[in-house]
Structure formats: structure tokens, C-alpha cells
C-alpha positions as CSV (number, residue, x, y, z in Angstrom):
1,X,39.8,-3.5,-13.6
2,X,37.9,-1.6,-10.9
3,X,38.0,-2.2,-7.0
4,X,34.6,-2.0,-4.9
5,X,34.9,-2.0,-1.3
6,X,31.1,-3.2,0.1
7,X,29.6,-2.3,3.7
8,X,27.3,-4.8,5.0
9,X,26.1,-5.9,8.2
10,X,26.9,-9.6,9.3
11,X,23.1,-11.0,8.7
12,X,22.3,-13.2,6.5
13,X,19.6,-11.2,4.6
14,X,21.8,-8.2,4.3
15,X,24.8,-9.8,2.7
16,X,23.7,-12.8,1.0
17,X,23.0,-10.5,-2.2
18,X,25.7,-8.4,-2.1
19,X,27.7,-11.8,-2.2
20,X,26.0,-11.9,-5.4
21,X,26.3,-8.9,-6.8
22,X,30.3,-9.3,-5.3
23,X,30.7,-12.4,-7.7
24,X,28.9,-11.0,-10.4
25,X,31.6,-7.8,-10.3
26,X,34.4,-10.7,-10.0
27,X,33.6,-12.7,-13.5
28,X,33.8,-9.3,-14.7
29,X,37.2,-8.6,-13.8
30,X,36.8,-6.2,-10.7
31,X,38.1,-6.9,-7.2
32,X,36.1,-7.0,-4.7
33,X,36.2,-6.9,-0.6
34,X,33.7,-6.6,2.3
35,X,33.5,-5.0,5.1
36,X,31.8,-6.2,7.9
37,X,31.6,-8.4,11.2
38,X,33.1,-11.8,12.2
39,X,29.5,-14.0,11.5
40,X,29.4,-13.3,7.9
41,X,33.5,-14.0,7.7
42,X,32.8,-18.0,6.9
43,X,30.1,-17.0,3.9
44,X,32.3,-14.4,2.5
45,X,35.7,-16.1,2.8
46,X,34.4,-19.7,1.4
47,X,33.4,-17.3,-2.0
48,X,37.1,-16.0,-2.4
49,X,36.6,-12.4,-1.2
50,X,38.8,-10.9,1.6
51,X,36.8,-9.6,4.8
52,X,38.1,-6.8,7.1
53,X,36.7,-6.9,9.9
54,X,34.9,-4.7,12.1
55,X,37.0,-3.4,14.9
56,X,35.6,0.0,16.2
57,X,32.4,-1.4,15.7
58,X,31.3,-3.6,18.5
59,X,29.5,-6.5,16.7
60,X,28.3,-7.9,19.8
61,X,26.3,-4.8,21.0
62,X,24.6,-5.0,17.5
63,X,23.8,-8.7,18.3
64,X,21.9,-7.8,21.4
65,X,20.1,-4.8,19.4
66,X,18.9,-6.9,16.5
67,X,18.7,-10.2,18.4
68,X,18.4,-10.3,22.1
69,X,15.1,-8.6,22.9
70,X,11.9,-10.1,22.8
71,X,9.2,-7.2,21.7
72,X,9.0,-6.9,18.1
73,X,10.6,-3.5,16.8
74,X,7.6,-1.3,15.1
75,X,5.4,1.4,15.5
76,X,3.6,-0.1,18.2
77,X,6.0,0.4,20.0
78,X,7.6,3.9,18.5
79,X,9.8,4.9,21.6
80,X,11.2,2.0,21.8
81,X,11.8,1.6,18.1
82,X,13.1,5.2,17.7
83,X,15.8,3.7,20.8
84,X,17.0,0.7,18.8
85,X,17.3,2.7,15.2
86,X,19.3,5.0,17.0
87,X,21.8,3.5,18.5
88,X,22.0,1.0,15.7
89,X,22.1,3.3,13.0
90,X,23.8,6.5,14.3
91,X,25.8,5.2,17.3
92,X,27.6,3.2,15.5
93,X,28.5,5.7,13.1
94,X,31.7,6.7,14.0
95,X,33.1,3.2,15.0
96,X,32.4,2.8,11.0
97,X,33.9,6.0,9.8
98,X,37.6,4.6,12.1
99,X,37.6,1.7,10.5
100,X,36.3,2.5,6.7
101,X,38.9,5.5,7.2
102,X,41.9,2.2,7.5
103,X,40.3,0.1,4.7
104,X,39.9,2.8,2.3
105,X,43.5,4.3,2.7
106,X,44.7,0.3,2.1
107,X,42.8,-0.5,-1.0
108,X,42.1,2.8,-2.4
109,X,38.5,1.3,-3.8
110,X,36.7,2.8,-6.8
111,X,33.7,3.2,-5.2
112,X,32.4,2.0,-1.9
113,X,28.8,0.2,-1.4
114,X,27.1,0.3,1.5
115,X,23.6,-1.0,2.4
116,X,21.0,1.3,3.5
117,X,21.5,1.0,7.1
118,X,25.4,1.0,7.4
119,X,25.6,5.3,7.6
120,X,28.8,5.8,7.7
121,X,30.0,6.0,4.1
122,X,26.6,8.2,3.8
123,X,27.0,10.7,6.3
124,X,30.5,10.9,6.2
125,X,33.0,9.2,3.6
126,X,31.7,10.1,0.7
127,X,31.7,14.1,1.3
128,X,34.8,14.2,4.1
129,X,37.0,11.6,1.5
130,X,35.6,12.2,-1.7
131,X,34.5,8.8,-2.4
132,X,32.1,7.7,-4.4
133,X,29.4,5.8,-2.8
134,X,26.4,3.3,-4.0
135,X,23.8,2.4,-1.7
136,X,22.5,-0.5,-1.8
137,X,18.7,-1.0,-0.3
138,X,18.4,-4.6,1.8
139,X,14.4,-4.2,1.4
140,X,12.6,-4.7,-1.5
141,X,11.4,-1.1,-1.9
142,X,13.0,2.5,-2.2
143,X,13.3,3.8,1.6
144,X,13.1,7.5,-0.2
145,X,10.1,9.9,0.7
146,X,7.9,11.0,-2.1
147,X,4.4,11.1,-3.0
148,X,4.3,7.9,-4.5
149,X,4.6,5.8,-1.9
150,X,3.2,5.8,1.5
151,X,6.1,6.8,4.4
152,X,8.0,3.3,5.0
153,X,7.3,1.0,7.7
154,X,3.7,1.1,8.7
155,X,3.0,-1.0,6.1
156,X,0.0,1.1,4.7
157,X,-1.6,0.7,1.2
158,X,-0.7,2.6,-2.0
159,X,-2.4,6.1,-1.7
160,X,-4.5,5.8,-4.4
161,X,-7.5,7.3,-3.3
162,X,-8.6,10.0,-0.3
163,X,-9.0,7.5,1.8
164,X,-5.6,6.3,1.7
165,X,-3.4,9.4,1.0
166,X,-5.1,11.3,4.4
167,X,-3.7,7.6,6.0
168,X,-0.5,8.5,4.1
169,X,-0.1,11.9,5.3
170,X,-1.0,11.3,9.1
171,X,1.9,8.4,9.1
172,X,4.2,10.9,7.3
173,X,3.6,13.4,10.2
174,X,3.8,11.1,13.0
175,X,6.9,10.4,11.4
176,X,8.3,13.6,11.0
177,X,8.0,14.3,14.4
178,X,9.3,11.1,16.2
179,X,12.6,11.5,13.9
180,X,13.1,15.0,14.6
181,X,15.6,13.7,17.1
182,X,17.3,11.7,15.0
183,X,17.9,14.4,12.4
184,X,19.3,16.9,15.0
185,X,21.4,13.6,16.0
186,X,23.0,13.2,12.7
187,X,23.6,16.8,12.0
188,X,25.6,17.0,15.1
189,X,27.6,13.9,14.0
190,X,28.1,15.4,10.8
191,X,29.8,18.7,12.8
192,X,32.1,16.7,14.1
193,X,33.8,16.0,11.1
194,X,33.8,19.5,9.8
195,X,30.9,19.1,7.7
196,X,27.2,20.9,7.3
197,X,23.8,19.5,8.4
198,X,22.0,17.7,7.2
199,X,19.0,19.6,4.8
200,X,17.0,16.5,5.0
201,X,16.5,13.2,6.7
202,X,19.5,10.8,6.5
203,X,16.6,8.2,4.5
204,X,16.1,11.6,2.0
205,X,19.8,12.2,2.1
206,X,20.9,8.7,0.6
207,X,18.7,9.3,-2.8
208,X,21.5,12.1,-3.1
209,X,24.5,9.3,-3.1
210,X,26.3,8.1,-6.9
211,X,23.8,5.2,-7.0
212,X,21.1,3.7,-5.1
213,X,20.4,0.4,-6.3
214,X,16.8,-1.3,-5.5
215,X,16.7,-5.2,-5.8
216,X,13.1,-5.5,-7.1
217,X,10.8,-3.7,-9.5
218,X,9.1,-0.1,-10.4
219,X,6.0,-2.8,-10.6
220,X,6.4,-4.4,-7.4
221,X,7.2,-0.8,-5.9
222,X,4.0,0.7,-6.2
223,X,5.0,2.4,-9.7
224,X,7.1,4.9,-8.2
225,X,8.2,7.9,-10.6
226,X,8.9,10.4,-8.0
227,X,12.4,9.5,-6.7
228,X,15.8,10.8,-7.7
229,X,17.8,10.1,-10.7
230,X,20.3,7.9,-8.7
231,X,17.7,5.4,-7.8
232,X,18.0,2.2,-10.3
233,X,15.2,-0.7,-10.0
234,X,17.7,-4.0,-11.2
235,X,15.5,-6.7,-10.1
236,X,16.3,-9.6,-7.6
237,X,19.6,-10.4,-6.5
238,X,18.9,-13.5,-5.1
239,X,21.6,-15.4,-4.0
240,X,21.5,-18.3,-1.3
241,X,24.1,-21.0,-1.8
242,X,27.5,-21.7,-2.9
243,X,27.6,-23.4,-6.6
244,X,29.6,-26.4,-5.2
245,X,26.7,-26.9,-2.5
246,X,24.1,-30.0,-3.6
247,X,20.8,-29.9,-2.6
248,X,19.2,-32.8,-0.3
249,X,18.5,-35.6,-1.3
250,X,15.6,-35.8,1.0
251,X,13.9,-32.8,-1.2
252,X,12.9,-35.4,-3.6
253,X,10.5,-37.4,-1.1
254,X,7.8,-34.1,-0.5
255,X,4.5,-34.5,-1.2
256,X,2.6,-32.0,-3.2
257,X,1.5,-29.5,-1.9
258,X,4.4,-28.5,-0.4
259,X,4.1,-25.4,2.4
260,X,8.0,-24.2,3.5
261,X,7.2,-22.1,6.7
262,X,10.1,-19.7,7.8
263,X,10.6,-17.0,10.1
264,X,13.7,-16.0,8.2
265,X,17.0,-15.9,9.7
266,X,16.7,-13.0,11.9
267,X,14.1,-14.0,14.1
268,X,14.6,-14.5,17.5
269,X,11.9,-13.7,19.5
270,X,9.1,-16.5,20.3
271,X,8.4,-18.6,16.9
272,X,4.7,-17.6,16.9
273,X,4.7,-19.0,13.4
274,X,6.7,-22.1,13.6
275,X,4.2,-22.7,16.4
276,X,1.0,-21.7,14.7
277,X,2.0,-23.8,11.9
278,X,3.3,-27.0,13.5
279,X,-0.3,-27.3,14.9
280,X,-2.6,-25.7,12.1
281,X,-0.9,-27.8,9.4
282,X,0.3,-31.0,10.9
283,X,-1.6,-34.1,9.9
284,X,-2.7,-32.1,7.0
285,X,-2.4,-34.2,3.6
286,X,0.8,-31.9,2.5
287,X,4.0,-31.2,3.3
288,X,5.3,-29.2,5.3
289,X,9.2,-27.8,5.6
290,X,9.6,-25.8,8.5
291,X,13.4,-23.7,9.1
292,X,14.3,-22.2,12.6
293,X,17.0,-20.2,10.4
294,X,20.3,-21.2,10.8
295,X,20.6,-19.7,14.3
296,X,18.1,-21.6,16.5
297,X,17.9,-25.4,17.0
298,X,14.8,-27.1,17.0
299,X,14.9,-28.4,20.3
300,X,15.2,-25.7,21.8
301,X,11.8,-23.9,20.6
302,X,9.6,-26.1,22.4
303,X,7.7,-26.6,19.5
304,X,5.6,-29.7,20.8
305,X,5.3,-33.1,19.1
306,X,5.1,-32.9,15.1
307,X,3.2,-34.7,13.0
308,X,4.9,-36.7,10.3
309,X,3.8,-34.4,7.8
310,X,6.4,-31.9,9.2
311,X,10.0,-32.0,8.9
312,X,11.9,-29.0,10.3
313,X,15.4,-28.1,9.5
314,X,18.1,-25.4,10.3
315,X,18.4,-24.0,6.9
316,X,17.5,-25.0,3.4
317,X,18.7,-22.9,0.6
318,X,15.7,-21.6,-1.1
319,X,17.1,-22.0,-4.8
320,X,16.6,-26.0,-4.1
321,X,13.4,-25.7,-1.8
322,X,11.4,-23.1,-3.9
323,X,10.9,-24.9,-7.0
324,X,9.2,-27.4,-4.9
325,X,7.0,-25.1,-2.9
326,X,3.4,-24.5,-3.9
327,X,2.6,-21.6,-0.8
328,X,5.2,-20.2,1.4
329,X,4.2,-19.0,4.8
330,X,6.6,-16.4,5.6
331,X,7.2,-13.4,7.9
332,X,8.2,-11.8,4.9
333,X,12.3,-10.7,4.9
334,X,12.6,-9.2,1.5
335,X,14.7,-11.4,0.1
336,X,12.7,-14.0,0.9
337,X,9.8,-12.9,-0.9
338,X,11.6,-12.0,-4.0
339,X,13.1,-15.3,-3.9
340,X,9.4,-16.6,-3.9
341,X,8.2,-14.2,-6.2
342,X,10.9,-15.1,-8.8
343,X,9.9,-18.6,-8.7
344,X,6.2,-17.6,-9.0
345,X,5.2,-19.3,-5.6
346,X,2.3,-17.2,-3.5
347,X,2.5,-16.5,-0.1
348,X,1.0,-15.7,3.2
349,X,2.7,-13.6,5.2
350,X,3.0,-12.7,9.0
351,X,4.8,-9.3,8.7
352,X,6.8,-8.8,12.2
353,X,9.1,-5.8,11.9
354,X,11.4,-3.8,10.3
355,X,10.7,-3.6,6.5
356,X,8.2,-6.8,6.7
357,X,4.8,-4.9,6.7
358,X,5.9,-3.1,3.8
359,X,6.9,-6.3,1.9
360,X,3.7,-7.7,3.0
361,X,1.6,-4.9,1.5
362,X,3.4,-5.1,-1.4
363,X,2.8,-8.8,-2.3
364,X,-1.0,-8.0,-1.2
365,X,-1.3,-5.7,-3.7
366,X,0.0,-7.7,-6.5
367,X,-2.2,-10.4,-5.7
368,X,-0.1,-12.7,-4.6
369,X,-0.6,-14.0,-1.5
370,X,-2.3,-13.3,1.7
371,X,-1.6,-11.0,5.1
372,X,-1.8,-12.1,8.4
373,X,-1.8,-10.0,11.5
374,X,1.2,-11.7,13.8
375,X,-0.8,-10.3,17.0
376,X,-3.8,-12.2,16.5
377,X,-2.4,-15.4,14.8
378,X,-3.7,-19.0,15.6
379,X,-3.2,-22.1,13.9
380,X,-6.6,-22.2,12.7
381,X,-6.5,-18.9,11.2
382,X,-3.3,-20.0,9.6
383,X,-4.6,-23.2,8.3
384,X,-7.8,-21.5,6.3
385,X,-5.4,-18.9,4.9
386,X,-2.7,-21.5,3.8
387,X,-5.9,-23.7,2.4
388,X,-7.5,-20.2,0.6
389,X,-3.9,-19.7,-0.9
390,X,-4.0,-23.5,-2.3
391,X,-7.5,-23.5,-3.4
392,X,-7.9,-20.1,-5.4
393,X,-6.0,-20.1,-8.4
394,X,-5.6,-16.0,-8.6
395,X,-2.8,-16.2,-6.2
396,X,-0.7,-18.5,-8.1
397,X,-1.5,-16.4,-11.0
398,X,-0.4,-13.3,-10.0
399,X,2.7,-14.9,-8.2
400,X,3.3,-16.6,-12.0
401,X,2.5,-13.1,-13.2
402,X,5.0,-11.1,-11.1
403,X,7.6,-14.2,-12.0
404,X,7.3,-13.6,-15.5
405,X,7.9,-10.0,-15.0
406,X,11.0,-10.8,-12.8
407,X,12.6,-12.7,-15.0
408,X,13.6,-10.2,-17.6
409,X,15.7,-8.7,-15.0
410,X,19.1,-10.1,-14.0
411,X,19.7,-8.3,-10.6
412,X,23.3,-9.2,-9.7
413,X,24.3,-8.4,-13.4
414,X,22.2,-5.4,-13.8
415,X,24.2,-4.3,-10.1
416,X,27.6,-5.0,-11.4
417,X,26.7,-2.9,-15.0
418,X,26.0,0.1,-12.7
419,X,28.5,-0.4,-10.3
420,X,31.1,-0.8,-13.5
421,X,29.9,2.3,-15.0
422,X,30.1,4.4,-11.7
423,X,33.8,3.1,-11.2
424,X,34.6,3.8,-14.7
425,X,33.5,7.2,-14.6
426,X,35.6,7.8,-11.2
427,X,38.9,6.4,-13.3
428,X,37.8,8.6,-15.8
429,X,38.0,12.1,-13.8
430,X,41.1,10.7,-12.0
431,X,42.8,10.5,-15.1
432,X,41.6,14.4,-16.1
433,X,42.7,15.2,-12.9
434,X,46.2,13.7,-13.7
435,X,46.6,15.3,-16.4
436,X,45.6,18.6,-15.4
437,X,48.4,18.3,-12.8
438,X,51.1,17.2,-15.3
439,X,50.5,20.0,-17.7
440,X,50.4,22.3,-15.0
């Protein structure tokens, strides 16, 4: 039996499939805890796994980064961005390394995983300690430079042609230059623990990590063949509910077609789409699930009076609602659109920030669904693109297409293969090691 010790932030998104890929590790025979903060304690507790808690790391600081803000974090706005990533990502960094330093010295875990944007355990752990670390990536892609794919975040096509690489390559420079800062940041971190800079960007320097697992496919990923040996495609690792929760019953009464609108469960600035949609769609002959995402009541978003076409809800847990979706209107959180994708459902989607653009792109070019700008949104524009996505039947093909192709992969049991071979190859070279003492 191996021990995994997993870093993940307290949002939904992020640990939702690590809770998978935790239980999937469990009916294996491997123990398994979590690190992170006091929201995602209910989720992981109710599942049987033990939760340390952050304590260096001031959880509600992070909530007023990620939540309390009403711009949008992209390139629009790339000062402002650069800000936010950096005091998320790197200022954080050492309140992570305290308290990963504790945890580690209790359980003595096999390995740790830790998401793409927990650092600590990158920059630090796995060189200062010696601990082997998997990375797990929270959006559907591979964050790694290369050639292959455009630089992440602007949400720019596949360079396939001049056209599009010379788009590819002014991003890449703009890039360079507005994390220059960030790099010099993290190399003086990493001095502080007594160890070298960094020869690359911390996004390069994860690909050079024990694993780095990516919860979609080389398909959906633009075909990539230019990343590092460590990166493994597993497919989705979808997971969304409990096995002892029932669905509603109320599920059963929808009308076909059936539109689930979501802004995901991060959102919090104003619900442009719940808006746009309330109006576009209501009184349309369909139905139409709207979720404010677990963290916003509807009262409280003003969203006008709602036809009786629309029902909106908290949260519904998208293993019962997809199956009886025919488009989802999305702003396109990764797992989100793999959940879709796996159940072959097309989309249109409002990318917003982060890693949306890029999903968005993505599921454009595999034909399965639409992309709507969020700064010039309406209801009406909405409405045609919900009604396109209905009438043309390509879009559901592709989505049935890319479900087909999902479905031969098993992502939370592909994750816990790889994780099991990594910890077994750790027990293995402790064991040399052991040996090699005794006889000395």
C-alpha cells in the first residue's frame, strides 16, 4: 500500500477530480489525504479522506483574490492580471512550503500531488525534501510551452498556418516580457531555501516534475507531440457527486430541448450570462436549467422575472443533468466542458477568464459548439447561437464524435495507474537504499 498526500485549492473545480482520482487510489488499496482549505473540508471529509488544513496559508486572502473583485482576470487587463497571479501563485508559496513541511514529516507520503497552481511542492518540496511530486493540471490542456500549441490563455487558434503562428509568436513575446518579473520573483524564493534559479518559467519548470497528468486528450489538445516525457493525457476525471446522492426527481419533468446554463462555480462577478439567458431564452418552447453555482442565491442576482420555461437552482450535479441536456451554455470551466463533452452534448460558450478562452477554442475547433464574446453578449445574440447549436446537426456530431473518443479513456483509473507506478517505483529505491546501508 502506497500513501499520496494531494494539494489542492478549496474550489470546487480544482478538487472535485482529485476527489476522484483520491477514491479511485482508495479501492486500490492506497491511502490517501488532502491538503487544502476549510471550504472543501465538508466534500472531502463526507468521502472518508482526512483534510489538513491550511494554516500558514491565509484562505481568506485567496477568497478575495479569486472571488471578491469585479473585473474579469485576462489579458485585457495584463497588469492587473500579472498582480492577482502573483500574489496568488508565488505569495502564497511559502505559507505552503510551512505547512506541507508539517504534513509531510507526519505521514511520510509516497509521492505528493499538487495541482498546477499550488507551487509549493514545485518550487520547493520536491528538490529541498526529495519528494516525489505529480502535477496535476486543473485545465483541460497542457500549461507547458512548445511549438505545438499557442502560449496559454489568450485563447488563440492552433498555429497551423502563417497566419496563426506570427499570432502565436507575438502572444509568446508579450508573454515573455510581462512574466519576466515573475520569473526573477520565483528564483529569489527559491534562494531562500538554499536552492538555484530557476532555468525556465515555473509553467516550463513543472513539465520537469515525476508526473504531470492532463485530464483530457492529445485530440482535444491540439495534437501536441512536443512536451516532456512526464506529461500523460488520461482522459476526464470527472467527478461531481457522492454515490449515495439521488438525483431530483424534478429532472424527470424537462422538456426537450433541454439548455442547462451555468457560470460554473467560481463566478462571481455580474452573471452576464444568467442574465442574457433568462431574457434570450425564456418563453422559448424548451427548457431551460439555469445554476448560480453553489455560492450565490438566486435572489440575490437580480435576475428579473423568469419565464416558466426557466427554473434556476444552486447546484445540480452534472452526472444527473447532462444526460438530459441537448446544448449547454457555458462560460467554459474545464471540467465542465469535459463533463459535456463526455456525454456528447455541444456547447456555446462565453469564455470569461483564466483557462476559459483556451477551453473555448478548443471545443471550437473540434466542432463542437459555438464561441461567444462575453464583452459584447445580449440575449439576442445568445438566443440565435443557442437556436444554431439546436438546429445544425454537425455540432452534436462532433460533440458525439469527441464522446466516443472519450470514452475509451478512464481518467480517475488511468491517474491512479500512474500515480501507483510512481509510488511503487519510490518504495522501490527506498528499499535499494536500505539495503545499501545495511550491508554497509
Amino acid at each position: 500500500m502506497a500513501s499520496f498526500l494531494i494539494a489542492v485549492w478549496p474550489f470546487r473545480s480544482h478538487f472535485f477530480p482529485l476527489v476522484g482520482i483520491a477514491s479511485a487510489l482508495r479501492r486500490r488499496g492506497h491511502h490517501v489525504a488532502f491538503y487544502s482549505g476549510g471550504a472543501a473540508r465538508s466534500v472531502i471529509e463526507s468521502e472518508g479522506f482526512p483534510l489538513y488544513p491550511f494554516e500558514r496559508v491565509d484562505e481568506r486572502r485567496v477568497n478575495e483574490i479569486m472571488f471578491e473583485r469585479q473585473e474579469y482576470a485576462s489579458w485585457r487587463t495584463p497588469l492587473r492580471l500579472r498582480s492577482l497571479l502573483r500574489e496568488w501563485l508565488l505569495g502564497t508559496v511559502p505559507g505552503q512550503v510551512e505547512d506541507l513541511t508539517a504534513v509531510t514529516r507526519k505521514l511520510n507520503p509516497d509521492a505528493i500531488v499538487t495541482e498546477t497552481s499550488m507551487w509549493g511542492p514545485i518550487l520547493v518540496l520536491r528538490e529541498r525534501d526529495s519528494v516525489p511530486v505529480a502535477v496535476f493540471s486543473t485545465v483541460a490542456a497542457c500549461l507547458i510551452p512548445g511549438p505545438g500549441a499557442p502560449p496559454f490563455g489568450f485563447g488563440l487558434p492552433r498555429p497551423r498556418n502563417a497566419k496563426t503562428r506570427f499570432a502565436a509568436s507575438i502572444a509568446t513575446a508579450a508573454l515573455r516580457g510581462l512574466s519576466r518579473s515573475m520569473h526573477e520573483a520565483a528564483s529569489a524564493l527559491r534562494r531562500g531555501y538554499g536552492l538555484p534559479d530557476l532555468a525556465a518559467s515555473v509553467t516550463e519548470h513543472s513539465g520537469t516534475m515525476d508526473l504531470y497528468l492532463v485530464p483530457s486528450t492529445r485530440e482535444f489538445d491540439y495534437e501536441r507531440n512536443d512536451l516532456p516525457s512526464s506529461v500523460r493525457y488520461v482522459g476526464p476525471c470527472v467527478w461531481n457527486k457522492g454515490g449515495s446522492e439521488a438525483a431530483p426527481r424534478w429532472l424527470e419533468t424537462l422538456r426537450r430541448p433541454s439548455v442547462h446554463v451555468t457560470e460554473g462555480t467560481m463566478h462571481t462577478q455580474k452573471p452576464i450570462l444568467l442574465e442574457a439567458a433568462a431574457r434570450g431564452l425564456g418563453g422559448l418552447p424548451m427548457s431551460v436549467v439555469m445554476t448560480t453555482g453553489g455560492h450565490r442565491r438566486a435572489e440575490d442576482l437580480d435576475l428579473g422575472p423568469l419565464a416558466p420555461n426557466v427554473r434556476v437552482e444552486p447546484w445540480v450535479a452534472h452526472a444527473d443533468l447532462m444526460p438530459r441536456t441537448d446544448v449547454l451554455v457555458t462560460t467554459g470551466g474545464a471540467g465542465t466542458v469535459m463533463t459535456a463533452l463526455s456525454a456528447g452534448v455541444p456547447m456555446v460558450i462565453v469564455p470569461t477568464e483564466w483557462d476559459k478562452p483556451e477551453n473555448a477554442q478548443r471545443v471550437v475547433e473540434a466542432g463542437a459548439g459555438v464561441r461567444l464574446s462575453p464583452h459584447r453578449l445580449s440575449p439576442e445574440r445568445l438566443r440565435r447561437a443557442v437556436e444554431t447549436v439546436l438546429g445544425e446537426p454537425r455540432f452534436r456530431e462532433s460533440a458525439r464524435r469527441m464522446s466516443k473518443s472519450l470514452a475509451s479513456r478512464d481518467g480517475l483509473v488511468e491517474s491512479a495507474k500512474l500515480l501507483e507506478e510512481l509510488a511503487a517505483g519510490v518504495r522501490a529505491k527506498r528499499s535499494v537504499h536500505l539495503l545499501s546501508q545495511r550491508a554497509m
